[in-house]
C-alpha positions as CSV (number, residue, x, y, z in Angstrom):
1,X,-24.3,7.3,-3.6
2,X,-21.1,7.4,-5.1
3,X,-18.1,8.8,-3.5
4,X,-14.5,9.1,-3.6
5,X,-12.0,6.9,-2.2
6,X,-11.5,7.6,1.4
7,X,-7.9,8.2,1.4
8,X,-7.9,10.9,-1.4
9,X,-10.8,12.1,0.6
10,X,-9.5,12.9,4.1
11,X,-6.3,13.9,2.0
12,X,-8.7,17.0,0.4
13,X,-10.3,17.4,4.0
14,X,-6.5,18.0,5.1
15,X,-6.1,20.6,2.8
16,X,-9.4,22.2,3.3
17,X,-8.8,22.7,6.6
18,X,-4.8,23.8,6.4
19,X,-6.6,26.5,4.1
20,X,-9.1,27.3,6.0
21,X,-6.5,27.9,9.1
22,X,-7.2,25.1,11.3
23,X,-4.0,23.3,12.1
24,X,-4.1,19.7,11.1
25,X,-1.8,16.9,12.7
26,X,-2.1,15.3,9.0
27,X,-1.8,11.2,9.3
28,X,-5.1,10.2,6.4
29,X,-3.3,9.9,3.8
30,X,-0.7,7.7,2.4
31,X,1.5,9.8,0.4
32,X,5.3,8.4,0.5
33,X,6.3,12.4,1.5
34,X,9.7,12.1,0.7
35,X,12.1,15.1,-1.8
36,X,12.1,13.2,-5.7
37,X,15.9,12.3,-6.0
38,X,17.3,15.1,-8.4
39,X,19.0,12.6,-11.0
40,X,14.9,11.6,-11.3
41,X,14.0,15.1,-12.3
42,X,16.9,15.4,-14.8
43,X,15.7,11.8,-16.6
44,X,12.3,13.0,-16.9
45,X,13.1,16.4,-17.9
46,X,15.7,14.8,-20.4
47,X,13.0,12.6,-22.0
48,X,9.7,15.3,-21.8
49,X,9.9,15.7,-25.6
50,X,9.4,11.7,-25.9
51,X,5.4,12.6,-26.7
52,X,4.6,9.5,-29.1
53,X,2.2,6.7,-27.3
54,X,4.5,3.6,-27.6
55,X,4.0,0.1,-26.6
56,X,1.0,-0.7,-24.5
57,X,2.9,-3.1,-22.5
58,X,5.6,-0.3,-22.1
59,X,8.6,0.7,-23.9
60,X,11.5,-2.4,-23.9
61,X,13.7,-0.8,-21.6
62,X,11.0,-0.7,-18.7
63,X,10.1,-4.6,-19.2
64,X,13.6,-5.3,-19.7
65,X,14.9,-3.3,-16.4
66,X,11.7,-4.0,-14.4
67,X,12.2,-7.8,-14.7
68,X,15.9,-7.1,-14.1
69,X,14.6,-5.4,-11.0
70,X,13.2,-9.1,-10.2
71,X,16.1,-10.9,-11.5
72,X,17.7,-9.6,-8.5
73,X,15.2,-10.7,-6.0
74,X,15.5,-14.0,-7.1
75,X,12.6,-14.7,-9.2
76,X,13.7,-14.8,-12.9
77,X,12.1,-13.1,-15.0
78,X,11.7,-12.0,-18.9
79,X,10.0,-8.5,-20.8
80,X,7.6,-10.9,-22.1
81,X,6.2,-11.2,-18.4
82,X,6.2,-7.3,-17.4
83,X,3.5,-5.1,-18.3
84,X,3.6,-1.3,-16.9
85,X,0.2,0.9,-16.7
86,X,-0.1,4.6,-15.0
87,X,0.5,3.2,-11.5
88,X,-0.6,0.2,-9.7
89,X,-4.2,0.9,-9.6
90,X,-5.1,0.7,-13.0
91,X,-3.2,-2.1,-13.2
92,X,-4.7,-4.0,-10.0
93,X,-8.3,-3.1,-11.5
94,X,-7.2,-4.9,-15.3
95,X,-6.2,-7.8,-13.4
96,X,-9.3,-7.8,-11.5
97,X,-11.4,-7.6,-15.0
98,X,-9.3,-10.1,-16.6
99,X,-9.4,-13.0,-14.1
100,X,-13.2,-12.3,-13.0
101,X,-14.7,-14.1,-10.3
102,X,-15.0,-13.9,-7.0
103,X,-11.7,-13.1,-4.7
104,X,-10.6,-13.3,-1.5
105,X,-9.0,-10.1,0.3
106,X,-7.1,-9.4,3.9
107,X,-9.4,-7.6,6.6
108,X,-9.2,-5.4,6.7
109,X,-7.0,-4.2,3.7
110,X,-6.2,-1.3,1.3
111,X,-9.8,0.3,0.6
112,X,-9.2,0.4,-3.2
113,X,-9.2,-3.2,-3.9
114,X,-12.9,-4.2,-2.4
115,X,-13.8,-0.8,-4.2
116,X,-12.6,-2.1,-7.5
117,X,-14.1,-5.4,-7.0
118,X,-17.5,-3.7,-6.3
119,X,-17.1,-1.5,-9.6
120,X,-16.5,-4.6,-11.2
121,X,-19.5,-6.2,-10.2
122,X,-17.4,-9.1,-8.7
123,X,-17.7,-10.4,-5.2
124,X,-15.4,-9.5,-2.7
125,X,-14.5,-11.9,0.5
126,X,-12.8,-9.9,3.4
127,X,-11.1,-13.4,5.0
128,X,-9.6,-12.0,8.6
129,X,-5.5,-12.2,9.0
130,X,-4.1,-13.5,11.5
131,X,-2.5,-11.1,15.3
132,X,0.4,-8.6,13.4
133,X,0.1,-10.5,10.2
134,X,-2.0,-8.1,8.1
135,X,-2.4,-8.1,4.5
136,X,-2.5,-12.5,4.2
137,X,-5.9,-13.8,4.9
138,X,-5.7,-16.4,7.6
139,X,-4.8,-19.6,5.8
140,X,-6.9,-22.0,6.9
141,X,-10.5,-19.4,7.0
142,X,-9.4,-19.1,3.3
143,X,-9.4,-22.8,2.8
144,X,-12.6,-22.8,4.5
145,X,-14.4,-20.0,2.1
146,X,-12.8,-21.7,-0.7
147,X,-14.7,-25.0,0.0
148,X,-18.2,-22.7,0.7
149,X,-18.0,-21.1,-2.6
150,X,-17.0,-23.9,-4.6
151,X,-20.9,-25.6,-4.1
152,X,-21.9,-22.2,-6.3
153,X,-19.3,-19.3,-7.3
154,X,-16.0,-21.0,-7.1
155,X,-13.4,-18.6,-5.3
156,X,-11.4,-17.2,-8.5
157,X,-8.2,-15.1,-7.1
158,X,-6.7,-14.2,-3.2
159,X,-5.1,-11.2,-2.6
160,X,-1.9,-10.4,-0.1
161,X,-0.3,-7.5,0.5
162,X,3.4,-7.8,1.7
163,X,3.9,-5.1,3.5
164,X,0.7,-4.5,4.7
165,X,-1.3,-1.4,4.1
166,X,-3.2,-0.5,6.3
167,X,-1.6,-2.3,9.2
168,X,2.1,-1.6,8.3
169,X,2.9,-5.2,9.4
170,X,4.6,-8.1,7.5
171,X,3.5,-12.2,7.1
172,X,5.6,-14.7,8.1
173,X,7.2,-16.6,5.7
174,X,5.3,-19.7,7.4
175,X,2.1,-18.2,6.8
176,X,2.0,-16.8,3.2
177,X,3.4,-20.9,2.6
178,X,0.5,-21.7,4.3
179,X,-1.6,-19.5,2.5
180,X,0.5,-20.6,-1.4
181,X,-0.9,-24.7,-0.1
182,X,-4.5,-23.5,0.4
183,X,-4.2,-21.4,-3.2
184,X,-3.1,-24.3,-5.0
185,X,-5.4,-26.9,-3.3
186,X,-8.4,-25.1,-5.0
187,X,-6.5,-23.6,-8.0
188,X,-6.4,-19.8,-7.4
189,X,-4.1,-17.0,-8.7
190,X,-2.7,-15.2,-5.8
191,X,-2.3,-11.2,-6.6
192,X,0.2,-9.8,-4.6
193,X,0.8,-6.4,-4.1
194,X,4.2,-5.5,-3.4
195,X,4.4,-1.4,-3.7
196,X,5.8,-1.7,-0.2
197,X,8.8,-4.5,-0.8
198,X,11.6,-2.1,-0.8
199,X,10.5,0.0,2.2
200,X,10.8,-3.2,5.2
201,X,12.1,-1.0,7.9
202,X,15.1,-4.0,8.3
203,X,16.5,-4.4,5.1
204,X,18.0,-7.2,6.4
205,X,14.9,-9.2,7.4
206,X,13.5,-12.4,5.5
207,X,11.3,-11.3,2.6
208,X,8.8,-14.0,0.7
209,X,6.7,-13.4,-2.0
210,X,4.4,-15.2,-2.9
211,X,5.9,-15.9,-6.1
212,X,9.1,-17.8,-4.0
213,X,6.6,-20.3,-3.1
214,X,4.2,-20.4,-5.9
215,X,5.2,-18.8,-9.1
216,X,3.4,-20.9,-11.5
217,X,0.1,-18.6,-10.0
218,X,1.3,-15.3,-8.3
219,X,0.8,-12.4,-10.1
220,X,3.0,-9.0,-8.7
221,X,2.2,-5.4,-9.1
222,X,4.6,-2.8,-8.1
223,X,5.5,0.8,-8.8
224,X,8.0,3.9,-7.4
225,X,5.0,5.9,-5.8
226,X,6.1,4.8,-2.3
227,X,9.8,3.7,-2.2
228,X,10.9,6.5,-4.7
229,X,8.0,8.8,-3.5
230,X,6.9,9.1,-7.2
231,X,3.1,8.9,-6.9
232,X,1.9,12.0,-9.2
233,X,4.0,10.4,-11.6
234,X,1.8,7.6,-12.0
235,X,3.9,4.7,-13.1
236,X,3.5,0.6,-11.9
237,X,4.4,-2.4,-13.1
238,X,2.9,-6.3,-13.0
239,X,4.4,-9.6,-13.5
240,X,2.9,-12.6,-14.7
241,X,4.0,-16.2,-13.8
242,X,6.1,-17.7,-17.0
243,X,3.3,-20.3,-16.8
244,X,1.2,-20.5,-20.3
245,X,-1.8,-20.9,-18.6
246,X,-1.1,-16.9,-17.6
247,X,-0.5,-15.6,-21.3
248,X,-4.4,-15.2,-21.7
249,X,-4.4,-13.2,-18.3
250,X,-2.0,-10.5,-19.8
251,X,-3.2,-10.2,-23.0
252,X,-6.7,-9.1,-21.7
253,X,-5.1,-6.7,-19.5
254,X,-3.3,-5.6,-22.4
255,X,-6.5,-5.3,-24.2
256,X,-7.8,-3.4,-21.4
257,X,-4.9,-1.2,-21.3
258,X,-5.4,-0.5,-25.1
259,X,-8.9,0.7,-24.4
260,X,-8.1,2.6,-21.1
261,X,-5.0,4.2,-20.7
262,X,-3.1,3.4,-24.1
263,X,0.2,3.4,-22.3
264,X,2.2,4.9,-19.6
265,X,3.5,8.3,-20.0
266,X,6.4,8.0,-22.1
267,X,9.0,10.2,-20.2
268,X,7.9,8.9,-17.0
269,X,8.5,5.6,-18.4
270,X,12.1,6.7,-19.4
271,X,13.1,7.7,-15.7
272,X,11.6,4.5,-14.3
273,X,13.4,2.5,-16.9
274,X,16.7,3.6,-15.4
275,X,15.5,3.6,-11.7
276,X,14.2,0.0,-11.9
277,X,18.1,-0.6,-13.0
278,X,18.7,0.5,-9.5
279,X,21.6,2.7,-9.2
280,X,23.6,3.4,-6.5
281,X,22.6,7.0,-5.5
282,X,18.6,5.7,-5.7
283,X,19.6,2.2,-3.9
284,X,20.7,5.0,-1.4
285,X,17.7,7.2,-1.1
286,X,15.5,4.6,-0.8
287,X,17.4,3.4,2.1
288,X,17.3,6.9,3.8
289,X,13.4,6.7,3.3
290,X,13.5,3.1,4.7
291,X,15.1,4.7,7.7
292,X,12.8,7.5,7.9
293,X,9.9,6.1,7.5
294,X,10.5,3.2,10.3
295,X,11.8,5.9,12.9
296,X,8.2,8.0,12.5
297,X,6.0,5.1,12.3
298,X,7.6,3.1,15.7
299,X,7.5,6.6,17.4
300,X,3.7,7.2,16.4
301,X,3.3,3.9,17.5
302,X,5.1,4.6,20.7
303,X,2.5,7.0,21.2
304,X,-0.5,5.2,20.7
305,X,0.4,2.7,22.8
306,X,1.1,4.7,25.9
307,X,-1.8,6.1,25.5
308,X,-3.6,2.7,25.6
309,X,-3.9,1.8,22.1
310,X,-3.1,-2.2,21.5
311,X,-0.8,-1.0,18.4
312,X,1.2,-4.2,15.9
313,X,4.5,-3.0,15.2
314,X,5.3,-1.6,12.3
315,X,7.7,-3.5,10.2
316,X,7.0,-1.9,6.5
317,X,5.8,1.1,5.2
318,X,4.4,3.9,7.0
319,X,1.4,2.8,8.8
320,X,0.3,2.1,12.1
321,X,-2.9,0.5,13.0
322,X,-4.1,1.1,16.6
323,X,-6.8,-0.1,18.2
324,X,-8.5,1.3,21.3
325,X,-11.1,-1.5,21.6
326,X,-10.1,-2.1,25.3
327,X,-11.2,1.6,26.3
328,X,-14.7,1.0,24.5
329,X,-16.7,1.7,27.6
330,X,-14.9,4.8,28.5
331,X,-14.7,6.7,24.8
332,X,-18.2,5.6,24.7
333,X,-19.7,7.0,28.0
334,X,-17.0,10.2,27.6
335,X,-17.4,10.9,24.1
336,X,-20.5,8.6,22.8
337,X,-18.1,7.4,20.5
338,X,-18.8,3.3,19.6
339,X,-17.4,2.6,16.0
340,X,-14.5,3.3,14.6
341,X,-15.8,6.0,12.0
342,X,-17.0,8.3,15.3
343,X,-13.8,7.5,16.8
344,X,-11.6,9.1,13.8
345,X,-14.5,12.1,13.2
346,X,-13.8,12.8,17.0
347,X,-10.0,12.8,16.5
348,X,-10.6,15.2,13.8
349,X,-13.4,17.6,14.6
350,X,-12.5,18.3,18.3
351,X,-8.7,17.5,18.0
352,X,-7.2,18.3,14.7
353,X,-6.0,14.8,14.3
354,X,-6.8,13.7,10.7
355,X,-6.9,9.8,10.8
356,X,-9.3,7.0,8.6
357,X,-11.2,5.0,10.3
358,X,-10.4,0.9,10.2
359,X,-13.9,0.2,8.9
360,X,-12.7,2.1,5.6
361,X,-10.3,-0.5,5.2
362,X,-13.2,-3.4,5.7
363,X,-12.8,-3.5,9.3
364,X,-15.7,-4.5,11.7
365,X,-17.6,-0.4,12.1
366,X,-17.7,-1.5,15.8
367,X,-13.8,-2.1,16.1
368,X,-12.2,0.9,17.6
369,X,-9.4,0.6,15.0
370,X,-7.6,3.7,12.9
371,X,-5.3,3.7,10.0
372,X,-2.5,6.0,10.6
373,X,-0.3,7.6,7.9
374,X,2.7,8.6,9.6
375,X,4.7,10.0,6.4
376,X,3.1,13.7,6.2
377,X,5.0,14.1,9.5
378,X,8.4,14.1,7.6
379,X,8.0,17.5,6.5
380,X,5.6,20.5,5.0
381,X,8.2,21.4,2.1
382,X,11.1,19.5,0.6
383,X,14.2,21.4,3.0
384,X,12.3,19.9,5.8
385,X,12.1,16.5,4.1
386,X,15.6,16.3,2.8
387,X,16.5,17.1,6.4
388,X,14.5,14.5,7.2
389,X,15.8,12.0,5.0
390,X,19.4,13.2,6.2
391,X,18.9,13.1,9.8
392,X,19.9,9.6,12.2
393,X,17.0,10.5,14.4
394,X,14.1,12.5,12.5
395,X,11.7,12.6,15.6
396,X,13.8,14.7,17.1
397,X,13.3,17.7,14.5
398,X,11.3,20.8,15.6
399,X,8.3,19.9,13.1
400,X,8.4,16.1,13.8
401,X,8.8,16.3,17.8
402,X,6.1,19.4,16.9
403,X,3.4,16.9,15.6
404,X,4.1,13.7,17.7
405,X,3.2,16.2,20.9
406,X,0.4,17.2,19.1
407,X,-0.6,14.2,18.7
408,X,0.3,13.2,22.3
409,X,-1.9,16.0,23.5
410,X,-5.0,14.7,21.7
411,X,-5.0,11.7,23.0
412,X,-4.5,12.4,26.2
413,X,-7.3,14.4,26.1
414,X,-9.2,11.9,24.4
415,X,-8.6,9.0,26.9
């Protein structure tokens, strides 16, 4: 039977039960939860009588600031290579259409892209990562699937994600040039999401993408739903690798587009032209995010792990991924609880704490893993989020300190 995705799921159960009275310590759903900057709101207002269609690659101001955007991250880049879409997703999906095929994904990973794959009709591979390097399947079981499906359906595309969602953990640089060797040993394009880039909890920490080490085959999608906190606005972008080969690639996503979704919003398309150009007051709220969203996740995590939970540290985003698998034989005998779905319905119906379970994200149903969104904790209405973004140590505020005892409380009564 068909469903929804689980993350827009538990984020309806959320609200459900907030209006149904039933306090909810809300960490299902990954919504970026931070105030829109108000020079953001003035751009779109200023452009909401723009109401023609446009381009369906986008207008020339969003290809030409969105691969200035890259420019700048050292990976040149011209208009000709940028298409936008109305967000990510649709995006991710065209891509998927256009280069067919099976492909290989992280496991566990975001629960949208073996969801696509399956709507698709395409095989999807979930190759394990390797200890606190989620979202790059483990090079060398990647070279080994490779080699298995090239005897009937050769392997077609990978996948990373860099910063991981759901695991909120970052690849080395070693591994994803592990990972570029095995892609171009048996000629695959390499998709890799990088909605998260901008939001490494240490901007000052070594970034690759995959498209430093390969960009004759790395395709990137990208958007301002999670560093600008933009995601009802529905706007992403993709790059192409300059390579010829990839021309064909983009125009059957564009002919996808043109059948789909026509083009981006045109408004919406004006704002993000001028915040891909990166100025100085959004260079700065992003950075406040950055800060808040590393300060919630590594004190969530905190929690987890004193607790018991075997928790990677978050490096990116705002995700946590704990695992309880070493108190299997006491959740089970105390609670009856031995897969990760009864784990997170347990959390929820006897505890008010609103979590998705790791086999939603591809994970093993008998791994005792959650996927924690830690950004709803950041406030119920934007003066507690602008506080938030404002403050040098956010758990400390009433409704943050509020939730992470909450959360405390649960689990100590769980364990």
């Amino acid at each position: 039977m068909a469903t929804i995705s689980p993350t827009l799921a538990i984020n309806e159960e959320i609200a459900r039960r907030t209006a149904a009275g039933l306090d909810t310590v809300p960490l299902g759903f990954g919504e970026a939860n931070v105030p829109v900057h108000p020079a953001l709101v003035r751009r779109l207002a200023d452009s909401a009588a723009r109401n023609q269609y446009g381009p369906v690659a986008g207008s020339a101001a969003l290809l030409e600031a969105a691969a200035g955007y890259w420019d700048r991250r050292a990976l040149p880049t011209g208009p000709a290579q940028v298409v936008s879409g109305p967000g990510s997703k649709p995006l991710l999906y065209a891509l998927f259409q256009a280069l067919g095929g099976p492909v290989a994904l992280p496991k566990p990973s975001w629960v949208s892209y073996a969801a696509q794959a399956r709507l698709l009709g395409i095989d999807a591979h979930l190759v394990p990562t390797g200890p606190s390097e989620g979202g790059v399947p483990d090079p060398d079981r990647l070279d080994a699937l490779a080699r298995e499906c090239a005897a009937d359906v050769p392997l077609r595309a990978v996948l990373v994600t860099l910063p991981d969602n759901p695991t909120g953990t970052l690849a080395s640089p070693e591994t994803i040039g592990e990972l570029c060797a095995a892609a171009r040993r048996h000629d695959l394009t390499i998709i890799s999401d990088e909605i998260y880039r901008d939001l490494v909890h240490d901007a000052a920490a070594t970034y690759v993408s995959a498209a430093d080490l390969a960009p004759e085959r790395t395709i990137i999608t990208s958007g301002l739903s999670k560093s600008l906190a933009l995601g009802g606005w529905r706007i992403g972008v993709a790059r192409f690798p300059a390579d010829p080969a990839y021309a064909e690639v983009r125009a059957t996503v564009l002919t996808a587009a043109s059948e789909i979704w026509s083009a981006a919003p045109q408004p919406v398309q004006s704002a993000a032209a001028w915040a891909y150009g990166e100025p100085a007051e959004l260079v700065d709220h992003i950075a406040r995010g950055r800060r808040l969203h590393g300060a919630i996740a590594r004190a969530s995590a905190s929690v987890f792990a004193r607790h018991g939970a075997h928790v990677p540290e978050p490096v990116g985003g705002f995700y946590v991924y704990p695992s309880f698998d070493s108190m299997r034989e006491q959740l089970r005998d105390r609670w009856s609880i031995t897969t990760s779905a009864g784990l997170a319905s347990t959390l929820l119906d006897r505890f008010g704490v609103a979590t998705l379970p790791g086999a939603a994200f591809g994970d093993d149903p008998e791994r005792l893993t959650l996927r924690v969104a830690t950004s709803m904790l950041n406030g119920g209405d934007d003066s507690e989020r602008t506080r938030a973004l404002e403050s040098e140590d956010p758990t400390t505020l009433p409704w943050v300190a509020r939730r992470l005892d909450q959360l405390a409380a649960a689990l100590s009564a769980l364990t």
